[in-house]
C-alpha positions as CSV (number, residue, x, y, z in Angstrom):
1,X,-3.2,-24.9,20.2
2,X,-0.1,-24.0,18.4
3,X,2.6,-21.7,19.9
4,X,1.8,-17.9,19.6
5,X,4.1,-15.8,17.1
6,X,6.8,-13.9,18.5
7,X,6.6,-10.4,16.6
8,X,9.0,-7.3,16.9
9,X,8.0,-4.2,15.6
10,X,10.5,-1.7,14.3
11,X,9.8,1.5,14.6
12,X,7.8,1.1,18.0
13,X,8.0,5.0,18.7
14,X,6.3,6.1,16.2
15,X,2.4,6.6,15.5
16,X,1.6,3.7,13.6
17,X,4.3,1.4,15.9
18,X,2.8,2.5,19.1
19,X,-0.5,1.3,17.4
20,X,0.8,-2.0,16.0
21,X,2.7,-2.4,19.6
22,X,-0.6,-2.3,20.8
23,X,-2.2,-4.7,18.3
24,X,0.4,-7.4,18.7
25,X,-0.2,-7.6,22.8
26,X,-4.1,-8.0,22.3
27,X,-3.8,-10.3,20.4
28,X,-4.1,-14.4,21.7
29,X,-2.1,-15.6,19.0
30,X,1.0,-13.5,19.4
31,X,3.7,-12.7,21.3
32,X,5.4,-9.1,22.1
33,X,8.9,-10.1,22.5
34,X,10.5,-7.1,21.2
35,X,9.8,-3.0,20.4
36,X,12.5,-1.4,18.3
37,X,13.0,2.6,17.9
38,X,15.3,4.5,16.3
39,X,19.5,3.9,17.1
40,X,18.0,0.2,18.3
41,X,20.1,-2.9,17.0
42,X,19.2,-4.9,14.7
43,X,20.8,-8.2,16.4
44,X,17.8,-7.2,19.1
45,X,15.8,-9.5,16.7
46,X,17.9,-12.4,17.0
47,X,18.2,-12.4,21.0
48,X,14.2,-11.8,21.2
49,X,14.1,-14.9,19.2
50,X,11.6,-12.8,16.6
51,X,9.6,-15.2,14.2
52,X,8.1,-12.1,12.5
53,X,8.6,-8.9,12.6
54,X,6.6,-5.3,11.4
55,X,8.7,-2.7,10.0
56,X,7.2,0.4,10.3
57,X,10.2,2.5,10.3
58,X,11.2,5.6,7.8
59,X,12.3,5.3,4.5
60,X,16.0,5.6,5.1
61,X,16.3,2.6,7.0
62,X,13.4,-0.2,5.6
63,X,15.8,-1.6,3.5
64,X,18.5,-2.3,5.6
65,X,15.7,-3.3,8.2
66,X,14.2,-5.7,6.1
67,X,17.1,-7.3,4.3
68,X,18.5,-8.3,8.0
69,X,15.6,-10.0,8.4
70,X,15.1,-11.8,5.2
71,X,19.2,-13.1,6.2
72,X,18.2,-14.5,9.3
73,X,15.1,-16.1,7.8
74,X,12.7,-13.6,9.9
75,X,9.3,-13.2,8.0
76,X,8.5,-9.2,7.7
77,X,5.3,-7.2,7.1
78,X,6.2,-3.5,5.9
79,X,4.5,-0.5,5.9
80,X,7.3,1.5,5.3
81,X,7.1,3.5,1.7
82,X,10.1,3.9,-0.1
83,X,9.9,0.6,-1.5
84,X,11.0,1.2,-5.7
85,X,11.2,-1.1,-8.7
86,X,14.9,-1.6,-8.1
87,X,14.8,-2.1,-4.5
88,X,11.8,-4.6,-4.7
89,X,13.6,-6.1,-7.1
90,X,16.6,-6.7,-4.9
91,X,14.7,-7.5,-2.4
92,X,13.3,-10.6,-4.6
93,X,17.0,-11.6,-5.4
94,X,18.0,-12.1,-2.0
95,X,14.4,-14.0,-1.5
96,X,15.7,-16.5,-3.4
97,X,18.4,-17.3,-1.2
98,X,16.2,-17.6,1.4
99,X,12.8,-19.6,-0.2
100,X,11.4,-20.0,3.0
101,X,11.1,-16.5,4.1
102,X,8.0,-14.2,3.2
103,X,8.0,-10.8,3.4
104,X,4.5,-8.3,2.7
105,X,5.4,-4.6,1.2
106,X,1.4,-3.1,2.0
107,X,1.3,0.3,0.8
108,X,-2.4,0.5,3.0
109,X,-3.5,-2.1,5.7
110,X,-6.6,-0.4,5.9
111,X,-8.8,-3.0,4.9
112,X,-11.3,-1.2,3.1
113,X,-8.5,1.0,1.6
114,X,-7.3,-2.0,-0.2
115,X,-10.6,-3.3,-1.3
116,X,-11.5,-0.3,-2.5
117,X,-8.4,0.0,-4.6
118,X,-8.9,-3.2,-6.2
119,X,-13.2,-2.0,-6.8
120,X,-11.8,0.6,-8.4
121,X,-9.2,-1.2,-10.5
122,X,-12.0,-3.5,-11.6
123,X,-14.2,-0.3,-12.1
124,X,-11.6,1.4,-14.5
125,X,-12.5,-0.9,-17.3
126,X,-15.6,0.0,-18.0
127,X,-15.2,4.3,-17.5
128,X,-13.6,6.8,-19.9
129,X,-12.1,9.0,-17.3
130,X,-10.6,8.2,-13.8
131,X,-8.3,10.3,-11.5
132,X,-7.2,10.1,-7.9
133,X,-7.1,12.3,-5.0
134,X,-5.5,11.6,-2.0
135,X,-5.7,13.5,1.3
136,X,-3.5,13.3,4.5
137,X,-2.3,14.8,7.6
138,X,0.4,17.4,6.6
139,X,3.6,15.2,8.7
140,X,3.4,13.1,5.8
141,X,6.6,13.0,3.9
142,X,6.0,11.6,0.6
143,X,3.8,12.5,-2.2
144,X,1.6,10.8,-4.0
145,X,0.9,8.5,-1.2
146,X,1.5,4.8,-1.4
147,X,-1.5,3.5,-1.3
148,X,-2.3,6.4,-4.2
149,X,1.2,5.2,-6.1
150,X,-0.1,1.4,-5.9
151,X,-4.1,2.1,-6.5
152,X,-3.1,4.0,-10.3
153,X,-1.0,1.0,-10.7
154,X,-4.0,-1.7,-10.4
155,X,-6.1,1.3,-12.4
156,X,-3.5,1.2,-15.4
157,X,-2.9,-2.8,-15.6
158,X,-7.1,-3.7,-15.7
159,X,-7.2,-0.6,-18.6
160,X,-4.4,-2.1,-20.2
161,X,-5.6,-5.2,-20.4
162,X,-8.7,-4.4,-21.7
163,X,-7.4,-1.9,-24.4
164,X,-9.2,1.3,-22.6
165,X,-7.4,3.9,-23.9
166,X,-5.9,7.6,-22.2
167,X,-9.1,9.2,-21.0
168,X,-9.9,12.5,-22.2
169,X,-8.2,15.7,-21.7
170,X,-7.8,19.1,-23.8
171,X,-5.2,20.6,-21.5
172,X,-3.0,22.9,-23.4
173,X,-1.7,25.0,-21.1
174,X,-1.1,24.6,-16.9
175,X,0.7,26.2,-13.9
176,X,3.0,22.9,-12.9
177,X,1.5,20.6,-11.1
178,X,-1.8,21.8,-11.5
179,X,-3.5,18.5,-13.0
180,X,-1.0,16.5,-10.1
181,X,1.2,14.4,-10.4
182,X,1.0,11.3,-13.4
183,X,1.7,7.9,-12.2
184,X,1.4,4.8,-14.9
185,X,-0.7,7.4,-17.1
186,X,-3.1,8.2,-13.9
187,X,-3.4,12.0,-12.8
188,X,-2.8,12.2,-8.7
189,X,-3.7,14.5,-6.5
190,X,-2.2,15.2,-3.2
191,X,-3.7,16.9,-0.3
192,X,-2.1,17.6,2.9
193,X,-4.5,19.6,5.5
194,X,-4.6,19.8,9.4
195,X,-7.4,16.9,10.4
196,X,-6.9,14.8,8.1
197,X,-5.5,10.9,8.5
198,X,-5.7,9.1,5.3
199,X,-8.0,9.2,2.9
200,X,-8.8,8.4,-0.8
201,X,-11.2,9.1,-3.3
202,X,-11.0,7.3,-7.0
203,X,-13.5,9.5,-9.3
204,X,-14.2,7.9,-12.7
205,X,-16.5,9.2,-15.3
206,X,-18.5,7.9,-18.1
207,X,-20.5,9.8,-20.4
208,X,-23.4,11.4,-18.6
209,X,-22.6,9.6,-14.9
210,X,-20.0,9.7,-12.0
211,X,-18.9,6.9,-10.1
212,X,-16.8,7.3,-6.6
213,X,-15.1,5.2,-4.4
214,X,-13.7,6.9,-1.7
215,X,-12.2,5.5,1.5
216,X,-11.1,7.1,5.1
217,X,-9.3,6.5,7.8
218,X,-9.8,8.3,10.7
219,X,-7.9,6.6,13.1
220,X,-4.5,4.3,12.7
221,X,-6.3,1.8,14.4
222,X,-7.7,1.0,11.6
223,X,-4.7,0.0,10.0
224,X,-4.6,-3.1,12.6
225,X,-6.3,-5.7,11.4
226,X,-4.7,-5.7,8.0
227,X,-0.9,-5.9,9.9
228,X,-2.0,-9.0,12.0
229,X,-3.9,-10.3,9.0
230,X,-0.2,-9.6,7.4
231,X,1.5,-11.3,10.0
232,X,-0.7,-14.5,10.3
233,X,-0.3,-15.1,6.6
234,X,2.9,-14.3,5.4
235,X,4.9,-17.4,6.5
236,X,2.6,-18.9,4.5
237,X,3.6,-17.2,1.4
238,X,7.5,-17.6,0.9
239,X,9.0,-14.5,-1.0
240,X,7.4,-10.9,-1.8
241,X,4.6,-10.0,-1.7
242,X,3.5,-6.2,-3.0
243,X,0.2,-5.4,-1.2
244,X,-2.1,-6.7,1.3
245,X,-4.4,-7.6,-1.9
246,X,-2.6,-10.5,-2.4
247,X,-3.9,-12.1,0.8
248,X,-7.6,-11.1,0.0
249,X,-9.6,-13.4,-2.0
250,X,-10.7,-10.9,-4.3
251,X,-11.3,-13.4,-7.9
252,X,-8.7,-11.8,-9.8
């Protein structure tokens, strides 16, 4: 039986890194060897002698987080958002210093978030009309969510590729923000109510039908098994990877 994996988690304090905190002890093939909040050091990593670790940090800090870890040839799974273009970018540059060190950027670890992203990127092709809504508790700090941000991304690459055009819409005039926010050509909506977790709903319309593909979390243990899938596979996968679709056998 090979050694388990000595994970730390950064960002331990918080909702989703008490959860992952929890995650990491039950599971056989890992190890707990160190639980990071905020004003923590970095070098913690090193003396914990961290294989892998889960950022689940704030915005302000992934980066920083992350790029100490890719130096000291630590493989990271992130949940963090805040993760640009330009940043990813950097973040591949200094991958290539390092080949043998993989790092996942997962906008959702739901599992059935992420497959029903990519449904609904395979859907797109074949519908005139599609929009988003997102829903989440109101301590959320950024709108459109990530997993809303990377869903209209898979949505406009499949319609690009097969030539669908911009669906349908006489708008003419519209209080701001009233048909959301646009992201790659894809109208967003955000919702933050009292009750909520996370949810998602993909709406796309053809003439004369609906289809929907909606997904909820209720709980952030069900996050989990997508951050421990994470960490079991990213060694595996030397440099960055954007979104725990890459690691699903999904035939695209």
């Amino acid at each position: 039986m090979s050694a388990p994996l000595k994970v730390a988690v950064i960002g331990a304090a918080g909702r989703m890194g008490a959860e992952a905190v929890k995650a990491v002890n039950a599971a056989a093939d890992m190890e707990l060897v160190a639980a990071l909040g905020r004003g923590d050091s970095l070098e913690t990593l090193l003396d914990s002698g961290a294989t892998h670790v889960v950022d689940l940090s704030v915005p302000a800090s992934t980066e920083a987080n992350v790029r100490f870890a890719v130096e000291h040839g630590i493989h990271a799974v992130v949940g963090t958002t805040g993760w640009d273009d330009a940043k990813r970018e950097s973040l591949t540059t200094l991958l290539a210093e390092h080949p043998e060190t993989g790092v996942l950027i997962a906008p959702n670890f739901a599992l059935g978030s992420v497959l029903a992203s990519a449904f609904a990127a395979t859907a797109a092709r074949y519908f005139e009309s599609v929009e988003i809504i997102e829903l989440h508790h109101p301590n959320k700090v950024d709108a459109p969510s990530g997993t809303a941000v990377r869903t209209a991304e898979l949505i406009a690459a499949e319609r690009a590729a097969a030539g669908v055009p911009a669906g349908p819409d006489a708008t003419e005039t519209q209080i701001d923000g009233a048909r959301g926010a646009v992201v790659d050509g894809i109208h967003v909506h955000s919702v933050r109510l009292r009750g909520l977790v996370a949810h998602q709903e993909v709406l796309l319309g053809g003439e004369g039908e609906q289809l929907t593909l909606r997904h909820d979390s209720y709980d952030r243990a069900s996050f989990m098994p997508g951050v421990l899938l994470g960490l079991r596979t990213v060694a595996s996968r030397p440099g960055l990877t954007y979104g725990l679709d890459g690691y699903l056998e999904l035939g695209r």
